[in-house]
C-alpha positions in Angstrom: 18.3 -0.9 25.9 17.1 -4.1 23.9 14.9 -5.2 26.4 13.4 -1.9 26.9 12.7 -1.7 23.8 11.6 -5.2 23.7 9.1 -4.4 26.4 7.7 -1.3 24.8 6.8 -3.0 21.9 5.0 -6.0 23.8 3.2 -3.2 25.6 1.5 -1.4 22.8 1.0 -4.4 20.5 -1.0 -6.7 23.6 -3.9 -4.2 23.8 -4.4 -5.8 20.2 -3.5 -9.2 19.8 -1.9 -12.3 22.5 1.7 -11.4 22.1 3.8 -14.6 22.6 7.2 -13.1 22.4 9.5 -10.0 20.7 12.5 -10.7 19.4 15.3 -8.4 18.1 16.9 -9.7 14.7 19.4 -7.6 13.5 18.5 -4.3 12.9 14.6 -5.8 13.0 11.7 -5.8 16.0 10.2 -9.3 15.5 6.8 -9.7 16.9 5.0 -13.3 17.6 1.5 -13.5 17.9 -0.7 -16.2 18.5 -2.5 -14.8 15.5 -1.4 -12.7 13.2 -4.4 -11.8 11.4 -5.2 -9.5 14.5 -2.4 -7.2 14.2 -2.1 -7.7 10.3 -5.7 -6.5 9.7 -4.8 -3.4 11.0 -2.1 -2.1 8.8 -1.7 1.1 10.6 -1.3 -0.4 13.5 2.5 -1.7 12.6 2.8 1.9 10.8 2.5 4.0 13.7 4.1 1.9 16.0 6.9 2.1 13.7 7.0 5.7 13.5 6.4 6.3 17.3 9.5 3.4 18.1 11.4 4.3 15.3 11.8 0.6 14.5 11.3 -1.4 11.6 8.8 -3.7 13.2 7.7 -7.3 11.4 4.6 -9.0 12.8 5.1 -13.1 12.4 3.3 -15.7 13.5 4.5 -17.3 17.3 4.0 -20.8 15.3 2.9 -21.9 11.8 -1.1 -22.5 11.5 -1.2 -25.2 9.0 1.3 -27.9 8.0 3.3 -27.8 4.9 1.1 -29.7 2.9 -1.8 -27.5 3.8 0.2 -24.6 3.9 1.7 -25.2 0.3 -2.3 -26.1 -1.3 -3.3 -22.3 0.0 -0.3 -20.7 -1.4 -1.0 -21.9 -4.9 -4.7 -21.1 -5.2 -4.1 -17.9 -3.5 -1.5 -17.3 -6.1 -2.4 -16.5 -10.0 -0.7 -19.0 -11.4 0.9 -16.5 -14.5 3.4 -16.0 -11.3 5.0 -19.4 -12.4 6.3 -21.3 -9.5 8.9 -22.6 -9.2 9.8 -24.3 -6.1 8.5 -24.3 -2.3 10.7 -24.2 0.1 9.8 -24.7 4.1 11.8 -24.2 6.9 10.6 -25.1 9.8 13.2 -23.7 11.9 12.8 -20.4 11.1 8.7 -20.4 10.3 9.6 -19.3 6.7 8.2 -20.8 3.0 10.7 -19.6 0.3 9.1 -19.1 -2.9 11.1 -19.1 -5.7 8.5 -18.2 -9.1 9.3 -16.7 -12.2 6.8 -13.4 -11.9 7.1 -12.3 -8.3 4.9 -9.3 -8.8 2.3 -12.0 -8.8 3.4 -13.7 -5.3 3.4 -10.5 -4.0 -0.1 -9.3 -5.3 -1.6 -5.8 -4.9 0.8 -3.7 -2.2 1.5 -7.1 -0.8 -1.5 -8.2 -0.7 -1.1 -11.8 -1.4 2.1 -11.9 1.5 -0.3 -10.4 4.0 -2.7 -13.4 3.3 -0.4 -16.0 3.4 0.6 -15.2 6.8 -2.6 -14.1 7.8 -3.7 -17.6 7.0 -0.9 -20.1 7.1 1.1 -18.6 9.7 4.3 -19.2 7.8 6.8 -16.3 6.5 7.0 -15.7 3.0 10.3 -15.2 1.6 9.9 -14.3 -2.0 12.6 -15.0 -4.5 12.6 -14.5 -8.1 14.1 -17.7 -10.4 16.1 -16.2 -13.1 15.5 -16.1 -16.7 18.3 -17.7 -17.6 19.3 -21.0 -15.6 22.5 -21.0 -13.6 24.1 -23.6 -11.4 25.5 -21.3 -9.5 22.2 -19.7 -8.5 21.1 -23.1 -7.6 24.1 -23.0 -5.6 23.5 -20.1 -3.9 19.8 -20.4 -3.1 20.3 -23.4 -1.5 23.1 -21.8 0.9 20.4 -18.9 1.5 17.9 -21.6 2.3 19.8 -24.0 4.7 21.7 -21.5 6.2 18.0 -19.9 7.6 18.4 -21.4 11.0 21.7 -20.5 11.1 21.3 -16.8 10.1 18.6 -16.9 12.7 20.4 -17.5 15.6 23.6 -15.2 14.2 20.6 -12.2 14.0 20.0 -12.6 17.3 23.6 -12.3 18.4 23.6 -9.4 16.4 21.1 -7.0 17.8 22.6 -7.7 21.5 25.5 -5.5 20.0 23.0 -3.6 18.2 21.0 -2.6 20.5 23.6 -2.3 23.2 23.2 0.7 26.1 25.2 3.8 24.9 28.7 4.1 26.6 27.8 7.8 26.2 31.5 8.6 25.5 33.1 11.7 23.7 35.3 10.6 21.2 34.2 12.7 18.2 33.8 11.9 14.8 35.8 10.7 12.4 36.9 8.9 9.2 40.3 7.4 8.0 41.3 6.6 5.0 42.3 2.5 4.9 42.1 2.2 0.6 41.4 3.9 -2.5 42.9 7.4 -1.3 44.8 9.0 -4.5 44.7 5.6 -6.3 42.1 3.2 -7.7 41.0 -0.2 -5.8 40.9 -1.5 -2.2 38.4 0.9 -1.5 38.1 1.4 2.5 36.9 4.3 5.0 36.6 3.7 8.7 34.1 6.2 10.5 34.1 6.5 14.1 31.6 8.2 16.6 31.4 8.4 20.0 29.7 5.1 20.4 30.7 3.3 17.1 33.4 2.0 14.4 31.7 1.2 11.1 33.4 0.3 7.6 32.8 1.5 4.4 33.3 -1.1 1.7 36.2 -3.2 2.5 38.2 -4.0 -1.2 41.3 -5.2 -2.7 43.5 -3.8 -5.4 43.0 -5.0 -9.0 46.4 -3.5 -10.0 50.0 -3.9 -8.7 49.9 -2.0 -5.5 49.0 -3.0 -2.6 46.1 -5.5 -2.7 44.4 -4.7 0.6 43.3 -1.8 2.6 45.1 -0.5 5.8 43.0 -3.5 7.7 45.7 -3.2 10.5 44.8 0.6 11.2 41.2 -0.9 12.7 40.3 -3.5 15.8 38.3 -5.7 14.4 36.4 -6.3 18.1 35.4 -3.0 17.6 33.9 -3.2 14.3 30.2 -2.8 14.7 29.0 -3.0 11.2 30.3 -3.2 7.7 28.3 -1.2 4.6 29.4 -2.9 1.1 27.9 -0.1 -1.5 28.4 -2.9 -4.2 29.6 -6.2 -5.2 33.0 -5.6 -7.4 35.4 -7.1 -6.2 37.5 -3.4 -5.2 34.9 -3.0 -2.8 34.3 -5.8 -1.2 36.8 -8.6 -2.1 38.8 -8.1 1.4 35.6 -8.6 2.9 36.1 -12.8 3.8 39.3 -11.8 5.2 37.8 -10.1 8.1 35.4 -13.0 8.8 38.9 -15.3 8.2 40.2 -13.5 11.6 37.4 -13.3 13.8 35.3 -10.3 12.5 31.2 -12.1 13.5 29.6 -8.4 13.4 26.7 -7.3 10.6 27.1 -7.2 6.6 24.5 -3.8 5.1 23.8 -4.4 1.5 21.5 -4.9 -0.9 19.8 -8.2 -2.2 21.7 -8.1 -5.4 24.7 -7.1 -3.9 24.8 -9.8 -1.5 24.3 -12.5 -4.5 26.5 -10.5 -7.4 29.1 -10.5 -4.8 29.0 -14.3 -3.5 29.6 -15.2 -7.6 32.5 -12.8 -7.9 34.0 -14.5 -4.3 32.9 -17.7 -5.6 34.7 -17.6 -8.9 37.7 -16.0 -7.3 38.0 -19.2 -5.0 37.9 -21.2 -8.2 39.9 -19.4 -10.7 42.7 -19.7 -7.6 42.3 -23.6 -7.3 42.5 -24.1 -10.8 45.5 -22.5 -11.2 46.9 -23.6 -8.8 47.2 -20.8 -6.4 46.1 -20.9 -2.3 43.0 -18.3 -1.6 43.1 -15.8 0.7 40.2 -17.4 2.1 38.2 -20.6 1.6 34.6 -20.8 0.8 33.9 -22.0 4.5 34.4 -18.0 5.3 32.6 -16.6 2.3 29.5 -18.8 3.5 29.8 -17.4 7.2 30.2 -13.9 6.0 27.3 -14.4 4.0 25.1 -15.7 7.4 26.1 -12.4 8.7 24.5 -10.4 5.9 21.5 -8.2 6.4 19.9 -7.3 3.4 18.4 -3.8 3.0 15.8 -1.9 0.1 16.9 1.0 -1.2 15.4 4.3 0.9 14.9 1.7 3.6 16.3 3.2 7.3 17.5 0.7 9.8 19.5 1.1 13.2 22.9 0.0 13.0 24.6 1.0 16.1 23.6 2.6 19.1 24.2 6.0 17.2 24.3 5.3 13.7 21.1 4.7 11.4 21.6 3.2 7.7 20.1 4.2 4.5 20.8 2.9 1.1 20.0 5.0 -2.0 20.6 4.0 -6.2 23.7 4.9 -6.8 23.2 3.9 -10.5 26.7 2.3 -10.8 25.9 -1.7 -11.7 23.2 -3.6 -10.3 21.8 -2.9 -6.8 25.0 -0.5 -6.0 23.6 2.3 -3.5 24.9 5.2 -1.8 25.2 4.9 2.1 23.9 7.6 4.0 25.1 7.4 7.5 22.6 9.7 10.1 25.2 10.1 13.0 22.5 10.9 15.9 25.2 11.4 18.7 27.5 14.4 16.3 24.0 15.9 14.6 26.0 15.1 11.4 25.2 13.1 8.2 28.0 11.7 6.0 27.2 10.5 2.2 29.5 7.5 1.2 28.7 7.3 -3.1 31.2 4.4 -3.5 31.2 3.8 -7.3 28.4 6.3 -8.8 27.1 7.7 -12.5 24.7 10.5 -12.7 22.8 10.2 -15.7 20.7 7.3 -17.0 21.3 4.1 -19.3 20.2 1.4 -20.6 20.8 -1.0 -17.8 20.3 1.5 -14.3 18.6 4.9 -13.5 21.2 7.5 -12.6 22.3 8.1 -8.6 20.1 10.0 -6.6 20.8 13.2 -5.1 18.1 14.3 -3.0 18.8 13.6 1.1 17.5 14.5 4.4 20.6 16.1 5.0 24.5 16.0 4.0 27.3 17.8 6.3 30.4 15.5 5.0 30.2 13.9 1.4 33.2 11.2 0.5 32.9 11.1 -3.4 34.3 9.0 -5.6 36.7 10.3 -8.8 37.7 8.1 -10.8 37.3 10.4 -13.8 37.7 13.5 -12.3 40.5 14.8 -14.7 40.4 17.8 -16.4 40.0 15.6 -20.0 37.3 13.2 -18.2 34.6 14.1 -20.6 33.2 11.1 -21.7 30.9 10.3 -24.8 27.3 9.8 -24.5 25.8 6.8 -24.8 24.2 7.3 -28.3 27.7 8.5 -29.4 29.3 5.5 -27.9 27.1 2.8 -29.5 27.4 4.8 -32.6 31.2 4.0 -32.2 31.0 0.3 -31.2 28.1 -0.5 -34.1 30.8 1.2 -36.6 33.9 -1.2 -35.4 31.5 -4.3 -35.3 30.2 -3.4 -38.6 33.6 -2.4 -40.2 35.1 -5.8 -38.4 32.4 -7.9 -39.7 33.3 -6.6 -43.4 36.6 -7.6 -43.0 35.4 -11.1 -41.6 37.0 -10.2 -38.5 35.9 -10.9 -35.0 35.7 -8.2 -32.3 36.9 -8.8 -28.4 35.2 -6.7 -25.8 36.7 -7.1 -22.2 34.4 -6.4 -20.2 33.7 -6.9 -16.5 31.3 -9.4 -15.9 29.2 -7.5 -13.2 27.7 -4.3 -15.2 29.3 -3.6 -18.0 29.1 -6.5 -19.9 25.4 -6.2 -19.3 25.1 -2.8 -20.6 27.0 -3.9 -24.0 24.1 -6.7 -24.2 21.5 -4.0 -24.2 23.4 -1.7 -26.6 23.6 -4.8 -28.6 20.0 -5.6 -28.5 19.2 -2.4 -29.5 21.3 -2.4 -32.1 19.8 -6.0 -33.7 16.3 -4.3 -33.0 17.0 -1.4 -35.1 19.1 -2.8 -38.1 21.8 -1.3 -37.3 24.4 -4.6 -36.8 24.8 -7.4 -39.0 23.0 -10.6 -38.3 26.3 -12.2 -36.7 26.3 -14.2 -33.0 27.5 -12.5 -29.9 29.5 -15.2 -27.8 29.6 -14.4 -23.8 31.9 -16.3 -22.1 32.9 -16.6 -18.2 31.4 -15.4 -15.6 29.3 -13.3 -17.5 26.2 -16.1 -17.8 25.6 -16.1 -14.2 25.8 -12.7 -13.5 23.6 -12.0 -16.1 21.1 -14.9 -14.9 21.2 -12.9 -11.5 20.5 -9.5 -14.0 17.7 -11.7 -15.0 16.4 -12.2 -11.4 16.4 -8.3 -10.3 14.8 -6.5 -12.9 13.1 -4.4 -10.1 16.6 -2.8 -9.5 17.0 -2.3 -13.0 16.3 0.7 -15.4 13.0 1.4 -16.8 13.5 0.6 -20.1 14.3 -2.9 -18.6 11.5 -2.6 -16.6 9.1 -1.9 -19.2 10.8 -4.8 -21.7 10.1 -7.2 -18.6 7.1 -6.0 -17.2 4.8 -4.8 -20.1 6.3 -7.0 -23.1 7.0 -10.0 -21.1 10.7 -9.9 -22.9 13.7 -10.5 -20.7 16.0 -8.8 -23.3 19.3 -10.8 -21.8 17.4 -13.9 -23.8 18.0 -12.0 -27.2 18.5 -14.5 -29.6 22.2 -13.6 -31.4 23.3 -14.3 -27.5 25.5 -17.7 -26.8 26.8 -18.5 -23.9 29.9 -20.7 -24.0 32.4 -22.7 -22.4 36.1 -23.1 -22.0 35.9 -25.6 -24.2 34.0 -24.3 -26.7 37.0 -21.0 -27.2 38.8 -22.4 -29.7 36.0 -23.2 -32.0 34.6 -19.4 -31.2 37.8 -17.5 -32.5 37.3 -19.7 -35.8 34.7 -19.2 -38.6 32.9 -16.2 -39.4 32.4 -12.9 -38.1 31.3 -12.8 -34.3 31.5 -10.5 -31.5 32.8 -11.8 -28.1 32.6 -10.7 -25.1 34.5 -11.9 -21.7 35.6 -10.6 -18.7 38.2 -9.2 -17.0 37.6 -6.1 -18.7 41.5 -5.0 -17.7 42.8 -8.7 -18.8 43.7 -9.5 -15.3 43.3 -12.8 -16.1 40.7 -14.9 -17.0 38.7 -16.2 -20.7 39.5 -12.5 -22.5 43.3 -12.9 -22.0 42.2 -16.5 -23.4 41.1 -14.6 -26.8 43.1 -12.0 -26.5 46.2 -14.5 -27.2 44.0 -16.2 -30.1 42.5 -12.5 -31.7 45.3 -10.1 -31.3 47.8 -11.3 -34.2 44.6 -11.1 -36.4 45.1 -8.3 -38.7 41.1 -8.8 -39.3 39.9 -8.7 -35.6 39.1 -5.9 -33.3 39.8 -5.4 -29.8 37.5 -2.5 -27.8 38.3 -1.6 -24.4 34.9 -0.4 -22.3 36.4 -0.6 -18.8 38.6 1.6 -16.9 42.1 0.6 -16.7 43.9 0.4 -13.7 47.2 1.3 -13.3 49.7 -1.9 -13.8 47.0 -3.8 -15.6 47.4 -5.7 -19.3 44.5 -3.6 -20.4 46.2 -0.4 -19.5 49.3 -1.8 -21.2 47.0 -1.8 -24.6 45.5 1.2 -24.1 48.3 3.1 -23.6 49.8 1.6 -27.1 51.7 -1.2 -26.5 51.9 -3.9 -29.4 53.8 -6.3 -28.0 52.6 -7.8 -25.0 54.3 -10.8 -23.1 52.2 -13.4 -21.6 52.2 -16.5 -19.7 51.4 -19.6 -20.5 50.7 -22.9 -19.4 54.4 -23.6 -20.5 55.8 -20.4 -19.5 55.9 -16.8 -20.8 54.7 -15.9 -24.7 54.8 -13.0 -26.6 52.4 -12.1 -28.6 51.9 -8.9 -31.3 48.9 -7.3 -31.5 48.2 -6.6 -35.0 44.3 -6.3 -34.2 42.9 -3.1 -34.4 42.9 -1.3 -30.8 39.5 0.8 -30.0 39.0 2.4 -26.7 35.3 3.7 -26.1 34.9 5.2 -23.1 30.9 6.2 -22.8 30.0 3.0 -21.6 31.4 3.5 -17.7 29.8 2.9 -14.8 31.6 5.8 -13.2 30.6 9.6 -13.5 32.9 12.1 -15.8 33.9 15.3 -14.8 30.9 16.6 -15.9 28.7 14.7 -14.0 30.6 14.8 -11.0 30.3 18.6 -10.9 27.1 18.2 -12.1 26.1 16.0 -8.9 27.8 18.6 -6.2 25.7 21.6 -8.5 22.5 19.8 -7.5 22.6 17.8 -4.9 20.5 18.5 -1.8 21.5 20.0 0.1 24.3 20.8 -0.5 27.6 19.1 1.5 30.2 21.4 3.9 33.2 19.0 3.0 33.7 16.9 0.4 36.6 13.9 0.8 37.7 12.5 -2.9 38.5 8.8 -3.3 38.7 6.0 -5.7 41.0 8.2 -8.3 44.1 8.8 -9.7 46.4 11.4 -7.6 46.5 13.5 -10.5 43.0 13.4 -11.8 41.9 14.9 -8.3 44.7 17.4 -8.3 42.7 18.6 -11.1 38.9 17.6 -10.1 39.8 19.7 -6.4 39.8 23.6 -8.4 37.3 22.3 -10.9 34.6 21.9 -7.7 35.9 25.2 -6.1 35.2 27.0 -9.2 32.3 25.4 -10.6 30.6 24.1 -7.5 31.8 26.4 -5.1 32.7 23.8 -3.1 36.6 22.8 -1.3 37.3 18.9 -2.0 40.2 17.4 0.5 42.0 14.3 -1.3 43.0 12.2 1.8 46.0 10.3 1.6 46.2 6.1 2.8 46.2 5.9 6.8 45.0 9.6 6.9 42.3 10.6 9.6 40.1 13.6 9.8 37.9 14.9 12.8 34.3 15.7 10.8 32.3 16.7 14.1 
C-alpha cells in the first residue's frame, strides 16, 4: 500500500516539477523536489492532489538551496521585524530552520505567505515556534528536546507510516470499544476501540484518587497497539502514557501542539516531585523523551490517516488549553465514534466552548463528571461575583486567601477572572502570588494564544497585552513561601487543586489555623482526596510531615465555588446531546461518579431522547 501510494504521488507531481523522492512520515506524504518553487507556485496543485489522494501532502525541498548563513540573512529581511525573533535554529539533518519569535503571525505572513517564500527560496523547512511571554526554563528545556530530537523523530516517522500505511488484512472482527479506566469513577481515563484492521487507545491515564492508579493496561497487547489519541494533557488522561513506552509500546502519539508540551511539564514535574521526595518513578525521563519522539502533532479540524481503516480528527473541546475531541471515521464499519474526553459547552474567559457540529456521529462516549441531578453549576459572572466577595471580605480582615488550583487550566482561568477584576475596580490593590507549576504552564498559556479564547485573542492580538503579565501577578518560589503567608493581605494561588500534594498543601498547613484566611476550592474533588476531605467539612485534617504525621485545624473560612470548571454541568451536557449534529445512536458515559450517571442516564432519555449505557471497568461492547 505505502509504495503504491508512494508511486502515485511521484506520478502526478513529475508532470510539474523533477521529483527526487516521496517519503511517508507518519500520517504525512513528503514530497522532494529539486525545486520547490515549481510545485509551490501552484498552490492548487498540492490542493487537488490532496483531495484526489486523500493525503495530507507537504512539498519540501530534496536539499537546502542556500547555506545557513545565507539562509538565516533572507529569513530576516523577508520577515517584519515587529515579529521579534528570537532564535534560529538549523537542522541540517532534517532540512528544517526552527524559528522561535515573539509574534508568529508575522513569520507566518499573509495565509502563509512568508513560509511559502522561505522555502520557495532557501530550500529549508520552516518550523515556526512562538517564544513565550513569560520566560521559563523548562520551555528552554523542552525546545531544545524538540529541536535535537529532529533527526531522531525523523527516522521514528518513517518507521511509523510502514505500520501506517500497511496492506489491509481485510479481516472481520467487528467493532468495538472496552472500557480500561474512568468507567463509573473519575481518573485513569482509558477506552480501547477495535476494528477489523486496527487497535487504537483513547487517552491512556492514572488515578488521582485512592483507587486504582492505572487503567486495565493488561486487557490490551501492546504489539497490537496502532495508535494512541491523548484528548489533553492532565495527568488522568495521559499520565500512564510513559508506561506503555516503558514496555515496548514504539507506535504513534495524536495530539495537539499544546497538548504535547502541557503534558511533557506535568510528566516532567511528576519525575521531580518523585525524586525529591524521595520516591522511585514509574518511569524515568529517558521514556517520557522517547514517547515524546513518537508524538505527531495535529491542528484542530485537521484529518489524517491513522491506520489502514481509521482517519483522525481533532476538534476544541473547550476543556483547558489545546484539549480536543477525537473523532474517529471507521472506513471499514461505515461508523463514526466521538471520544469528548474532558469537555465544557459554553464559553469563558480562557477557551471557546466544544464544538458540536460533525460529519457524522453513530456512537458518542461522553464524559460526566457532573452529570448529577444537583450538577447545576454557577455562571461565570456569578462565580467571580463570589470569589471577588471572599477576596474582598478576606482582605478586610487582613487575611490571605488559598486557591488550589490545578496548574494546567484552571489556575489560568482564575488569572483572567482576576485581571478582570483589577481592570474594573472591583478587588483591592493587593498581590496575587502563583506558585508551582503554575509559571510554566502559564508561560506555555503565553505561547498558544491561537488556541485560546477570543477575548484572549483580541487582548494579544489587537492591544498587544498578554494579560498573564498583569502586574498584581508574582511568581514565587519554595523558598519564598514562608515569607508569602506573612504580611498583608494577598491572594495565592497553587496547585494541586485536590491537595494531592505539592506547594497548596505547603499553605494549606501555614493558612488553615488562620481564623483571618480563606480557603476556596475551584477544582473537582476526587474521591479519597485531601480536598474532598475539606469540602465535605472536615476541620481537622492530619498531615505529614517531613518529621512525620501533623494535625492541623482548620479554622480558615472554607468556600467552595464551583462555576469555574472545566467540565460541563448537567445542563450543558444535555444541552450538547440537544444540539449536536447529528445526532449520536448510542451514547457510552465515562469519567463520573456511579451515582451521578445513575442519574444523568433518565435525565438524557427524557430530555434528549436519547439511551446513555454506563460501562463498567474491563467491559466490552460490539458498536458495528
Amino acid at each position: 500500500m505505502s509504495e503504491d501510494l508512494k508511486a502515485k504521488v511521484k506520478k502526478y507531481f513529475s508532470q510539474y516539477a523533477k521529483v527526487e523522492k516521496v517519503e511517508l512520515e507518519g500520517p504525512f506524504v513528503t514530497l522532494l523536489v529539486e525545486n520547490p518553487k515549481e510545485i509551490l507556485d501552484k498552490p492548487d496543485l498540492v490542493v487537488n492532489a490532496a483531495k484526489t489522494l486523500k493525503k495530507k501532502i507537504i512539498v519540501l525541498a530534496s536539499k537546502p538551496l542556500m547555506d545557513e548563513a545565507a539562509a538565516a540573512e533572507f529569513i530576516r529581511r523577508t520577515i517584519p521585524e515587529n515579529a521579534e525573533i528570537e532564535d534560529l535554529k538549523f537542522v541540517p539533518e532534517t532540512g528544517e530552520v526552527y524559528i522561535i519569535a515573539k509574534r508568529t503571525g508575522y513569520v507566518v505572513g499573509k495565509g502563509g505567505a512568508n513560509i511559502v517564500e522561505i522555502l520557495k527560496e532557501t530550500g529549508w523547512r520552516p518550523v515556526v515556534m512562538r517564544a513565550p511571554t513569560i520566560r521559563s526554563t523548562f520551555l528552554d528545556i523542552f525546545y531544545n528536546v524538540i529541536i535535537s530530537g529532529a533527526p531522531e523523530r525523523k527516522k521514528v516517522m518513517k518507521k511509523l507510516s510502514e505500520r501506517i500505511f500497511r496492506e489491509p488484512l481485510n479481516l472481520s472482527r467487528g467493532l468495538y470499544a472496552t472500557f480500561l479506566g474512568a468507567a463509573r469513577e473519575v481518573g485513569r481515563s482509558s477506552v480501547l476501540i477495535t476494528t477489523d484492521e486496527s487497535n487504537v487507545l483513547l487517552d491512556c491515564g492514572i488515578s488521582l484518587s485512592s483507587r486504582s492508579a492505572f487503567p486495565r493496561l493488561d486487557l490490551i497487547d501492546i504489539d497490537e497497539l496502532d495508535a494512541v489519541i491523548i484528548t489533553h494533557a492532565h495527568l488522568d488522561h495521559s499520565g500512564a502514557l510513559p508506561l506503555l513506552f516503558k514496555y515496548g509500546y514504539r507506535g504513534p502519539v495524536y495530539l495537539t501542539r499544546p497538548t504535547r508540551d502541557l503534558m511533557m511539564l506535568l510528566l516532567y514535574d511528576y519525575i521531580n516531585l518523585s525524586q525529591r521526595v524521595g520516591s522511585i518513578p514509574f518511569f524515568s525521563w529517558r521514556d517520557v523523551v522517547n514517547m515524546m519522539n513518537h508524538t505527531i502533532t495535529l491542528d484542530y479540524t485537521e484529518t489524517v490517516d491513522i491506520s489502514p481503516d481509521i482517519k483522525l480528527t481533532f476538534y476544541n473541546a473547550g476543556h483547558i488549553l489545546g484539549s480536543a475531541l477525537a473523532h474517529l471515521n471507521i472506513e471499514s464499519a461505515r461508523h463514526n465514534v466521538l471520544y469528548t474526553g474532558d469537555f465544557r459547552f459554553r464559553d469563558t474567559k480562557l477557551l471557546d466552548k466544544a464544538v458540536r457540529k460533525f460529519p457524522r456521529v453513530e456512537t458518542l462516549i461522553m464524559e460526566c463528571t457532573y452529570g448529577g441531578e444537583s450538577d447545576v453549576l454557577p455562571s461565570l459572572p456569578e462565580a467571580e461575583e463570589a470569589l471577588f466577595s471572599v477576596i474582598k471580605g478576606t482582605a478586610e480582615r487582613g487575611g490571605k486567601v488559598l486557591i488550589p488550583a490545578l496548574a494546567v487550566g484552571r489556575a489560568q482561568e482564575i488569572m483572567l477572572s482576576l485581571v478582570d477584576g483589577f481592570e474594573r475596580g472591583l478587588l483591592p490593590d493587593i498581590p496575587v502570588y502563583l506558585d508551582g507549576m503554575i509559571y510554566d504552564s502559564t508561560a506555555i498559556h503565553s505561547a498558544y494564544p491561537d488556541y485560546l479564547s477570543n477575548y484572549v485573542r483580541e487582548s494579544v492580538f489587537k492591544r498587544d497585552r498578554d494579560p498573564f503579565t498583569e502586574p498584581h501577578f508574582n511568581f514565587v518560589s519554595s523558598d519564598e513561601r514562608p515569607d508569602v503567608t506573612k504580611g498583608g493581605p494577598a491572594v495565592i494561588i497553587a496547585p494541586s487543586g485536590m491537595l494531592t500534594g505539592g506547594p497548596s498543601v505547603d499553605y494549606l498547613k501555614l493558612l488553615a489555623p488562620g481564623e483571618e484566611n480563606s480557603i476556596v476550592l475551584v477544582s473537582y474533588q476526587a474521591e479519597g482526596t485531601l480536598g474532598r476531605r475539606l469540602r465535605d467539612g472536615a476541620r481537622e485534617l492530619r498531615l505529614q510531615d517531613e518529621e512525620g504525621y501533623i494535625t492541623i485545624k482548620v479554622k480558615a473560612d472554607v468556600r467552595v465555588i464551583e462555576g469555574f470548571s472545566a467540565h460541563a454541568d448537567k445542563v450543558q451536557l444535555l444541552s450538547y446531546l440537544s444540539t449536536m449534529e447529528p445526532r449520536p445512536h448510542r451514547v457510552f458515559l465515562v469519567h463520573g461518579e456511579e451515582e451521578k450517571m445513575r442519574e444523568f442516564g433518565p435525565l438524557a432519555s427524557k430530555s434528549a431522547s436519547i439511551r446513555t449505557v454506563s460501562p463498567q471497568i474491563g467491559e466490552t461492547f460490539k458498536l458495528a
